[in-house]
Structures are given as C-alpha cells and as structure tokens.
C-alpha positions as CSV (number, residue, x, y, z in Angstrom):
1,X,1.0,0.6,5.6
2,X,3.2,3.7,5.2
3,X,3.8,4.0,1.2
4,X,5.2,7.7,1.7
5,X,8.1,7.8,-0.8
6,X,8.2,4.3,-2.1
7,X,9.1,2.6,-5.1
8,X,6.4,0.4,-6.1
9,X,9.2,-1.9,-8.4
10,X,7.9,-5.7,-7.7
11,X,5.2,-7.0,-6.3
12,X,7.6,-9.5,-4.1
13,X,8.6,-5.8,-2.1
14,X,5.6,-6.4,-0.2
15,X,3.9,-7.9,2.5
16,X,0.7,-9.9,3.0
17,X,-0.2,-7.2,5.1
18,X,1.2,-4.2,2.5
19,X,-0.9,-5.9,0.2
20,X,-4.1,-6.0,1.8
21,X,-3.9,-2.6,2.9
22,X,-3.7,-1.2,-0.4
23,X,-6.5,-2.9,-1.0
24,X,-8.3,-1.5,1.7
25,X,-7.3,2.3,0.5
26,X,-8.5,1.1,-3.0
27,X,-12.0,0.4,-1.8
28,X,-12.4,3.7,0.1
29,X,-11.3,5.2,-3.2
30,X,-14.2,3.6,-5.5
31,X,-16.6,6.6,-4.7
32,X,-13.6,8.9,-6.2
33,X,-12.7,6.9,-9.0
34,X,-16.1,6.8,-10.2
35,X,-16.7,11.1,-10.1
36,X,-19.2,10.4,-7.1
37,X,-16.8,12.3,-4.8
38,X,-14.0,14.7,-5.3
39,X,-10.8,14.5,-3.9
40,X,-8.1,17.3,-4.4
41,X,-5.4,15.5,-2.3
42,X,-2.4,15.8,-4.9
43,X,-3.0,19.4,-5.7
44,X,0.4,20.6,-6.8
45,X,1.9,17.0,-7.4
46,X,3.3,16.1,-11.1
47,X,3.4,12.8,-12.1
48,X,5.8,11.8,-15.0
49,X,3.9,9.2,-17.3
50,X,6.6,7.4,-19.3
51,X,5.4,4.7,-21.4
52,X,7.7,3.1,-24.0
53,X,5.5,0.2,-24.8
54,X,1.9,0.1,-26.0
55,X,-0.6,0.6,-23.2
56,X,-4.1,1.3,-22.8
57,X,-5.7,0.5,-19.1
58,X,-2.5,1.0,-17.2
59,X,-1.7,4.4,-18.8
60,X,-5.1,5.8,-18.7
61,X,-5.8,4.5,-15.5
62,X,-2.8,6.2,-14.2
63,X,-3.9,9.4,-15.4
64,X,-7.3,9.1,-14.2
65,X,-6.1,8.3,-11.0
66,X,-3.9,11.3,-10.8
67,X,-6.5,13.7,-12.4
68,X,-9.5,12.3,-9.7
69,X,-6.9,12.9,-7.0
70,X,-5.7,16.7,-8.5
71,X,-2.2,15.8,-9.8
72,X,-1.1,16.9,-13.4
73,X,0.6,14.6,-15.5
74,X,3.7,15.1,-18.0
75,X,3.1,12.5,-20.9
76,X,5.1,10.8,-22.5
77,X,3.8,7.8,-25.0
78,X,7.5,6.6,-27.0
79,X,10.6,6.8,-27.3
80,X,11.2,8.6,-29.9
81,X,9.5,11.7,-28.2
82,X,12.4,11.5,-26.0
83,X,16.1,12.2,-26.1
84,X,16.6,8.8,-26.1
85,X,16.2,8.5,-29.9
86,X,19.4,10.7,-29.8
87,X,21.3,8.1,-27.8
88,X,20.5,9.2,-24.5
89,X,20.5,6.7,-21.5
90,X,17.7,5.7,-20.0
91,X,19.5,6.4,-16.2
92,X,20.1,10.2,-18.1
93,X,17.0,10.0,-18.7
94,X,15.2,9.4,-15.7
95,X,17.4,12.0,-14.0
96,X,15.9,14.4,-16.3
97,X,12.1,13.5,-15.6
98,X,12.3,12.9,-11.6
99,X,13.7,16.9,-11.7
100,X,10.6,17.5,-12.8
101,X,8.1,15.5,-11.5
102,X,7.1,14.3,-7.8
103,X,7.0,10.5,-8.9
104,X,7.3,8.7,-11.9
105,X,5.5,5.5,-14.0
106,X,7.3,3.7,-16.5
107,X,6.8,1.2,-18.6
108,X,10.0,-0.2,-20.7
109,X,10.3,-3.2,-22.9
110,X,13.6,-4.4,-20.9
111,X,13.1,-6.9,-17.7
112,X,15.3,-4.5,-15.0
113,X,14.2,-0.8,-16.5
114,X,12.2,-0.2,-13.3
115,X,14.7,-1.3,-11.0
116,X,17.2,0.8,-12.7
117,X,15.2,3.8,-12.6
118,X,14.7,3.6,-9.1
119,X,18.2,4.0,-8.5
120,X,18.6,7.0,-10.3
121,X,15.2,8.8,-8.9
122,X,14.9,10.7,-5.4
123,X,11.4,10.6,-6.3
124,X,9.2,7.4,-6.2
125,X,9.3,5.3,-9.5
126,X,6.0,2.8,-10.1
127,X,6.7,0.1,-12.8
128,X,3.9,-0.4,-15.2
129,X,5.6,-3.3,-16.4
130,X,9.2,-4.1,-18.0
131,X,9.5,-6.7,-20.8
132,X,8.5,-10.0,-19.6
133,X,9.3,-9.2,-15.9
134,X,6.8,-7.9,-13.5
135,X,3.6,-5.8,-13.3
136,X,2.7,-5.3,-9.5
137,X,0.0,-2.7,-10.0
138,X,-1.9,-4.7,-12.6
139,X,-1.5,-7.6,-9.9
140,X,-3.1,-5.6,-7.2
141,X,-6.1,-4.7,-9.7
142,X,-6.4,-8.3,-10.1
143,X,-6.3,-9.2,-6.3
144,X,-8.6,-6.2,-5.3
145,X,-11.0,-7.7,-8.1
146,X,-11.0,-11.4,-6.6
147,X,-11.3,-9.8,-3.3
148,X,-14.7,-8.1,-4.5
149,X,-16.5,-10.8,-6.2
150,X,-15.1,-13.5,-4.4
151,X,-15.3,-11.9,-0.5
152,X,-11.5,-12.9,0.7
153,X,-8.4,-13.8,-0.8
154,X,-8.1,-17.2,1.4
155,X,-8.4,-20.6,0.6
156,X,-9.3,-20.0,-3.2
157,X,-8.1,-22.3,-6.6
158,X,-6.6,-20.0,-8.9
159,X,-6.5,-21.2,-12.4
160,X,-3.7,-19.4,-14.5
161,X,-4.1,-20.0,-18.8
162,X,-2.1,-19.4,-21.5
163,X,1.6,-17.3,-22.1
164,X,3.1,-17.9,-18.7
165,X,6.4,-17.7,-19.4
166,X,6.4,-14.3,-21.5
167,X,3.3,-12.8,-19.6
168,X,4.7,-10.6,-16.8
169,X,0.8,-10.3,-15.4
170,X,1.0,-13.9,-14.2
171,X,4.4,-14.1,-13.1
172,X,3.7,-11.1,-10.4
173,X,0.4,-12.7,-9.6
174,X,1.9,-16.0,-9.0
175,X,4.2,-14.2,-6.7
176,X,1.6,-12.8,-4.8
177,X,-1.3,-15.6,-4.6
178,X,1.7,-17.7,-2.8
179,X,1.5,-15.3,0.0
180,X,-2.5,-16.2,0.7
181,X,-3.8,-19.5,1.0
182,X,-4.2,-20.3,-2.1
183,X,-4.2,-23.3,-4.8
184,X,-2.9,-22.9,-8.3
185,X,-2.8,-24.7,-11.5
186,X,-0.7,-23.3,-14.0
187,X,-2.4,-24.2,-17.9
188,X,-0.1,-23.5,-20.4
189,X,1.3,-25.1,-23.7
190,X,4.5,-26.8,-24.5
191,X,7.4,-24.1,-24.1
192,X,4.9,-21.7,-22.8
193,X,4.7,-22.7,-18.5
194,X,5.8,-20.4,-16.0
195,X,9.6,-19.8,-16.1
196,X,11.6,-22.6,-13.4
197,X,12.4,-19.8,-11.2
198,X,9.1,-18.8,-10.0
199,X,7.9,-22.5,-9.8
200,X,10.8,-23.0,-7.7
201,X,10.3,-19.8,-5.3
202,X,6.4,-21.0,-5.0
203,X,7.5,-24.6,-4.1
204,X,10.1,-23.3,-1.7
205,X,7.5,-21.4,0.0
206,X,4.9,-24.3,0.5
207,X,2.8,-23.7,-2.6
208,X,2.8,-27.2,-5.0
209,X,1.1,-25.6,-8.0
210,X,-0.4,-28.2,-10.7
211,X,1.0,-28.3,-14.0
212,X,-0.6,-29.3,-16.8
213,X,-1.5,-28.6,-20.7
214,X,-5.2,-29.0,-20.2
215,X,-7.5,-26.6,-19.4
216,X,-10.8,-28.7,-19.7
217,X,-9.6,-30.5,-16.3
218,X,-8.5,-28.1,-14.7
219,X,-11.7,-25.4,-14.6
220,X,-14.0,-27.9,-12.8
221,X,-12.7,-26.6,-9.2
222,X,-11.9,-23.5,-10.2
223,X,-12.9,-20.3,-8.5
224,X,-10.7,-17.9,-10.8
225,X,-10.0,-18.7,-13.9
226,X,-7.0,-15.8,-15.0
227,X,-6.8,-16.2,-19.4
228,X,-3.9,-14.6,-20.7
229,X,-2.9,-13.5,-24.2
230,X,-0.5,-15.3,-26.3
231,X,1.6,-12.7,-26.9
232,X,2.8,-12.5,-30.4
233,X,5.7,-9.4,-29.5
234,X,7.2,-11.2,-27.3
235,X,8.4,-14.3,-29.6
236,X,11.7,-14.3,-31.3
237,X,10.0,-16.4,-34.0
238,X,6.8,-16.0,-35.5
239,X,6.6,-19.3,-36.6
240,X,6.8,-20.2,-33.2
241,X,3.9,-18.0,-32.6
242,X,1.9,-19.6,-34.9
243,X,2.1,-22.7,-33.3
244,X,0.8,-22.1,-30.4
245,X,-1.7,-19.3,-31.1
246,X,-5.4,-20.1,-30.4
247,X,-4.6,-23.3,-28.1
248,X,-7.0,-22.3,-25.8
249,X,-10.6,-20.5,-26.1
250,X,-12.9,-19.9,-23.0
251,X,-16.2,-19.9,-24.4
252,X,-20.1,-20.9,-22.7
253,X,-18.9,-24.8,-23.3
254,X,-16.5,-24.5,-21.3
255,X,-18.5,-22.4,-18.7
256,X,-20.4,-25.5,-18.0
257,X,-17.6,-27.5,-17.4
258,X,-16.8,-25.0,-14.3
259,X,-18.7,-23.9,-10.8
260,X,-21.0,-21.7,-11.5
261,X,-19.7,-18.7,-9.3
262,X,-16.2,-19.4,-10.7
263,X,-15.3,-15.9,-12.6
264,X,-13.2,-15.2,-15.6
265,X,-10.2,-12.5,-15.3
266,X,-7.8,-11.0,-18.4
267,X,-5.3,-7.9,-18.0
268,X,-6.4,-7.6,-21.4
269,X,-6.2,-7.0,-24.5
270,X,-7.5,-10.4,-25.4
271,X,-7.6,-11.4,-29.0
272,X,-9.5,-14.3,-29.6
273,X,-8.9,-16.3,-26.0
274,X,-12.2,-15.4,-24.8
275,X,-15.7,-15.6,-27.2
276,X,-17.3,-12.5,-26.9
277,X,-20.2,-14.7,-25.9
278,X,-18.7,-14.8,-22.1
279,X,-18.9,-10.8,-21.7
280,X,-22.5,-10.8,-20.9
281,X,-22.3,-13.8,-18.0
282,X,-21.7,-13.1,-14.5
283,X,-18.7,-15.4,-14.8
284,X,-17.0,-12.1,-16.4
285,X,-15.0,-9.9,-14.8
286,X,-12.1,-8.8,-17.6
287,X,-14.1,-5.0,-17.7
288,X,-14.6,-4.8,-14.0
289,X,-10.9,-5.6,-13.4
290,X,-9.9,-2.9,-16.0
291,X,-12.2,-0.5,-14.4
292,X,-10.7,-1.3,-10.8
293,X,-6.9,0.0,-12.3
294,X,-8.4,3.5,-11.2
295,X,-8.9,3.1,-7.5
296,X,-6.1,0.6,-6.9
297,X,-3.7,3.1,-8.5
298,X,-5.3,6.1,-6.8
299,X,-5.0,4.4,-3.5
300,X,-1.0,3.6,-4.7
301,X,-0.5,7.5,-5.6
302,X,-2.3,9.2,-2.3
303,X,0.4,7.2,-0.4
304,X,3.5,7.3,-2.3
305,X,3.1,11.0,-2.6
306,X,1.8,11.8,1.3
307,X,-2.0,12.8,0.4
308,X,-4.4,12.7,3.5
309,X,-7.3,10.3,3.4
C-alpha cells in the first residue's frame, strides 16, 4: 500500500489488504531492527515524539525505529515540558511541533487527541494511543506477532481477557481481527466487557463474538490467548478497582487446560495477570510482541515519510 503522507489515527482507516502489507514491510525490516543491517532511509527526517502519558515499548520502539532507519527525534515525555502547562492548546500545540518536525507520535490521555492533531498537522500524525480509545500500531505488533508464530491470520480463535472496556489495545484489535476470519471470545468481568459499540460494529459485520466471565472455558480452543491489565488509572473509583483486580491469573494450570501450541500475548505492562512461571514456555510471546514494536513501526515510518525499500 502507498502510506506516503498518512495519518496512521485508527486502526479501522485501513484495509485487510493495508494491513497485511504493513506487515509484509515489517518482516523485511526484522534484519534492520535487530542491527544486522543498516538502513539510512530517513536521513534528514525529524520525528516529533510526544508522549503525555506513561509509556515504555511504544516510545522506545518509536525511537528505535527512527534511529535504525537514520531519523532524529525531538522528545518530549509530559506535559509539563511543554507550553501546555501554561494554558496552551493542544491544536496550538501541534501547530508548533509539525513546524518542526516531518511527522509526529503522540500519545494523550483524551479519546479524540489524535484525530484532532491530525487536523491541525500538514505533516503525518501516528497515534500511540489516546485515553481509552485506540492503539493501531500496538495492534499491528500484535497481528504481525500471531502472524509469525501462528503462520496466517485466517481461521484462528482469538481469546481476549481482562479490561475490555478501558483497554484501548483490545478495542483496536477487536476492530481488526473482524476483518480476517477469525473467532473471538471476549473474557472479561462484570462492568469490565468490551464497550456496546464495538460489539455491535463486529456483529454488524458478521463476527458473533462469545461473551462470557469465564476464562477456564474459554482457553480450551484457543489459539491466542491476548491478557490484558486491569488498569487501575483508568477507574474513576478505586474502590471499584479493587473489586475487580486479580480476577484472572494465567499461570502453568491453566496452560493445561489449553492446546498446546495455543500462545499467550500482553501489550504489557502486566502486573500480576501472568505468573512469571509462563515466561519460560513456548506458550509466551508478551517479550517477542514487545520486541516486534521496532520493525512494525519502522516499516510504518519508511512509508509515511517516502523512504525507499
């Protein structure tokens, strides 16, 4: 596909076919990502690293992939380092940084900050997540990693665990598995299952995900099971929190419950969802995943910014 100048804002503004060619740029990249190649094609490109929420593998993925591929990056980790702790807007704002840079990441803990930015950029904006809305490079990673362990992204049974309505991992994954041929269960406790609207848009488009509270069930067909984090920022109530926290653990029981080829994926950071006892079975594939964030988004930035493959 032809990224050139793109805003990469949901994962929904692509294709089937978008999708899988990413992927295919990613796995070309793998030698680059890795240090067993070099690859200059972003020499002279600026990339504008705006991250307003706490971040480890997207952000430092980003700037691996721009630094493998040649392109600086202008850093920016809160917002307090900004204007913006003076009042400015964040529209001002990204007026400010796409003067500067040839394309810009951001991550903002408002649903609609990428969108926004995009309108206000000439320059390509890539959203590394806003609030509980979307993450469409993190759901590429995760694709691109089913895709290697699992050979194709056809005619798999995705399993999807824990914060689905807060986690904006699953809710652009769940956007993009209904575009293969895929079955999904969605495991999640009360007041935690994926938000109406995306059930609806998967049942409108021929997808009749399971429901349910219990994982135990669910696993035995499984070939992906995807754990994520109850995430503690994103309730209004801590006591709320508390109440679901630790509802469900993937540990070697439950392994056995499972095929044994089906493999364990996290966006991470996990708490205490997955026993640390899972990391050394072949099941895992949290670290790989992370490690794949560097070639996916490598692929993403040669195209958005027009370098030669």
């Amino acid at each position: 596909m032809d990224l050139y100048h793109k805003d990469v804002v949901s994962i929904t503004d692509f294709s089937k076919d978008d999708i899988e060619g990413i992927l295919d740029m990613a796995e070309k990249m793998i030698p680059y990502a890795r240090g067993e190649k070099i690859k200059r094609s972003l020499d002279g490109k600026i990339l504008g690293n705006l991250f307003f929420e706490p971040s480890t593998r997207t952000k430092l993925s980003f700037e691996s992939a721009a630094y493998r591929l040649g392109c600086d990056v202008i850093d920016v980790s809160e917002m307090s380092m900004t204007s913006m702790a003076k009042g400015e807007t964040l529209a001002d704002t990204i007026k400010i940084v796409d003067s500067y840079c040839d394309a810009t990441v951001l991550r903002h803990p408002y649903e609609g900050a990428a969108r926004l930015a995009a309108k206000f950029s000439d320059h390509p904006v890539i959203n590394a997540g806003d609030g509980a809305g979307s993450h469409p490079t993190q759901t590429l990673l995760d694709l691109f990693t089913m895709r290697q362990s699992k050979g194709s992204l056809d005619n798999l049974n995705i399993v999807l665990v824990g914060d689905l309505k807060y986690g904006r991992t699953v809710h652009s994954l769940a956007h993009a598995l209904n575009k293969f041929n895929m079955k999904i269960t969605l495991v999640a406790p009360e007041g935690l299952m994926m938000p109406d609207e995306i059930i609806s848009h998967l049942e409108a488009n021929g997808c009749r995900p399971v429901i349910t509270e219990y994982l135990d069930d669910a696993v035995a067909n499984a070939d992906v099971l995807y754990v994520t984090r109850i995430q503690r920022e994103r309730f209004p109530d801590p006591s709320e929190y508390q109440k679901v926290a630790g509802t469900y653990r993937i540990d070697k029981a439950l392994l056995e419950k499972a095929k044994s080829d089906m493999i364990v994926m996290h966006p991470l950071p996990r708490v205490n969802e997955i026993a640390p006892e899972v990391d050394d079975t072949p099941n895992a594939k949290y670290f790989q995943q992370a490690a794949n964030g560097v070639p996916v988004r490598m692929a993403l930035l040669n195209g958005l910014l027009g370098g030669e493959f």
